[in-house]
ZAMARGU-4260 file (C-alpha; in steps of 0.2 Angstrom, whole numbers, plus 5000, padded with zeros to 4 digits):
<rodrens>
0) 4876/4657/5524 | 4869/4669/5535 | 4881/4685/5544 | 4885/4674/5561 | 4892/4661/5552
5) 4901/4673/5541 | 4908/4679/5556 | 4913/4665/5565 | 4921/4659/5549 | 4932/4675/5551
10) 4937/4672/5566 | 4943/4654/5562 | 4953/4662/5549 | 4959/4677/5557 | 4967/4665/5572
15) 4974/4652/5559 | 4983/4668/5552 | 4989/4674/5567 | 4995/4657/5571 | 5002/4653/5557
20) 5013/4670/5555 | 5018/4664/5573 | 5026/4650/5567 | 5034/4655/5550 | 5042/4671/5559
25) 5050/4656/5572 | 5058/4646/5558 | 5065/4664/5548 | 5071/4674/5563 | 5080/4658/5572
30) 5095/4659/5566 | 5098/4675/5559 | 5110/4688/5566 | 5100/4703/5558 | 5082/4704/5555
35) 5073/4719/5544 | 5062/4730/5550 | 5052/4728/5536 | 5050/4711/5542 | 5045/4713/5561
40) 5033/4727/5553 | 5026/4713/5540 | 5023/4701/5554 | 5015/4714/5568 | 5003/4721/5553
45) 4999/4700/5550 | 4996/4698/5569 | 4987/4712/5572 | 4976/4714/5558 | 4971/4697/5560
50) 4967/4697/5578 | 4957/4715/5575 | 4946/4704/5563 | 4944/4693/5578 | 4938/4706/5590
55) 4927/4712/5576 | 4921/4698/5575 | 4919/4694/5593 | 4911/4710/5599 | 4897/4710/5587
60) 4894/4690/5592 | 4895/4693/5610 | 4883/4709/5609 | 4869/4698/5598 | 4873/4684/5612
65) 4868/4699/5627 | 4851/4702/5614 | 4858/4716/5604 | 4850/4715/5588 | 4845/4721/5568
70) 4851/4738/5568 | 4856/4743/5586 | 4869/4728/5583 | 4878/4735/5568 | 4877/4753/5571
75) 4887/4748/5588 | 4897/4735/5580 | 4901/4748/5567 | 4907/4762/5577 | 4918/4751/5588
80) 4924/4745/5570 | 4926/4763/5563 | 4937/4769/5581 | 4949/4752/5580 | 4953/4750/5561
85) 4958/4769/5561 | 4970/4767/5576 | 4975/4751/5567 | 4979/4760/5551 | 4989/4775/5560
90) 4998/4761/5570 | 5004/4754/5554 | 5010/4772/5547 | 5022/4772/5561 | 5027/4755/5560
95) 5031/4754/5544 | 5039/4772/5544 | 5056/4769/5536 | 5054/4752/5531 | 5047/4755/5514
100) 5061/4757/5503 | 5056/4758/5485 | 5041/4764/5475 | 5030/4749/5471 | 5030/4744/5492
105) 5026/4762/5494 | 5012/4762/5480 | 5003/4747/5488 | 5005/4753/5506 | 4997/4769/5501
110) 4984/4759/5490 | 4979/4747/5507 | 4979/4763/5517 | 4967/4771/5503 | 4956/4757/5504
115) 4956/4756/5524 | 4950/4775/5525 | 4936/4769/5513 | 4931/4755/5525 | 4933/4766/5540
120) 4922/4780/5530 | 4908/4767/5525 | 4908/4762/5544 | 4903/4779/5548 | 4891/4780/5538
125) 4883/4763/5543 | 4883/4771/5561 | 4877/4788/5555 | 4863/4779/5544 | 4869/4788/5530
130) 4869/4780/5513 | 4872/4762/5522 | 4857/4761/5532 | 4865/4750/5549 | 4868/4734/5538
135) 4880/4721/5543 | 4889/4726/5525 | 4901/4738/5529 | 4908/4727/5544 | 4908/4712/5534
140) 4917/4721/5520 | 4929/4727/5535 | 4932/4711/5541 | 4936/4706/5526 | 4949/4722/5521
145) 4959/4715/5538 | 4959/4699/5532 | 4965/4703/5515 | 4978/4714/5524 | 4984/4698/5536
150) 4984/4687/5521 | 4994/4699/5509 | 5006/4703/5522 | 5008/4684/5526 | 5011/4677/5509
155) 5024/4692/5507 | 5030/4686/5525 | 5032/4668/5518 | 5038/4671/5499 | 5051/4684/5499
160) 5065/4676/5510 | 5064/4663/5499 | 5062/4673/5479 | 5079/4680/5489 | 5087/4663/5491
165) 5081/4658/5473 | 5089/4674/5467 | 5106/4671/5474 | 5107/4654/5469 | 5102/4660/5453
170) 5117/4672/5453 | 5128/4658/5458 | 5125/4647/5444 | 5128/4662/5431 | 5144/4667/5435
</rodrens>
């Protein structure tokens, strides 16, 4: 499997999660009277994330299409990649600012933020040719990092309202 088709693969992924997040926010918010921040936030990062992947994608497929090529097309790809992940990543400090409650959530925010600033810093290095030497590595492992984000934030998206309906039938049934 060469790097084009690894990308177009992403972007079929990237727009089935956006899609799909689409469709479960729908069915969860339609008929409740209060919805979370923590959930709008959950669904924003799934949506946005995935759609970065997307352009990520796009960009570096439409510049090889124009005849950019070898390492003109990942230094460029790169820093475009470098400049919208970090925006990405400062977006999602303010959207999730007072929606993370309780120390584990916190932990693994910090933790995908952690790992983000390592994808953003290997970028700039792919553009600077500095230890990556203008590779489609670092984007790949970028594209990938947005998609693990989507996905994580999806199945959290999906799961959680209903562990909470198993937990109060649960408590139902005990007393």
């Amino acid at each position: 499997m060469n790097v084009f088709d690894i990308l177009l693969l992403s972007v079929e992924v990237s727009i089935a999660l956006a899609g799909f997040a689409g469709i479960i926010a729908t069915f969860q918010i339609n008929n409740v009277k209060m919805v979370r921040r923590s959930t709008v936030g959950a669904l924003t990062v799934v949506v946005q994330f995935s759609l970065l992947a997307a352009l990520s994608c796009g960009i570096c497929l439409s510049l090889s299409a124009f005849g950019v090529m070898d390492k003109a097309l990942w230094a460029a790809t790169s820093s475009f990649g470098a400049v919208i992940y970090s925006i990405a990543m400062y977006a999602s400090i303010k959207l999730m600012r007072g929606a993370i409650t309780n120390r584990s959530n916190m932990f693994i925010f910090v933790l995908l933020q952690g790992i983000g600033t390592l994808v953003v810093l290997a970028l700039t290095l792919n553009v600077l040719d500095i230890v990556f030497h203008r590779e489609p590595g670092p984007l790949i492992v970028a594209i990938l990092y947005a998609l693990s984000v989507a996905g994580y934030m999806f199945a959290r998206l999906l799961l959680i309202p209903l562990w909470r309906i198993v937990r109060e039938q649960e408590a139902v049934i005990q007393q």
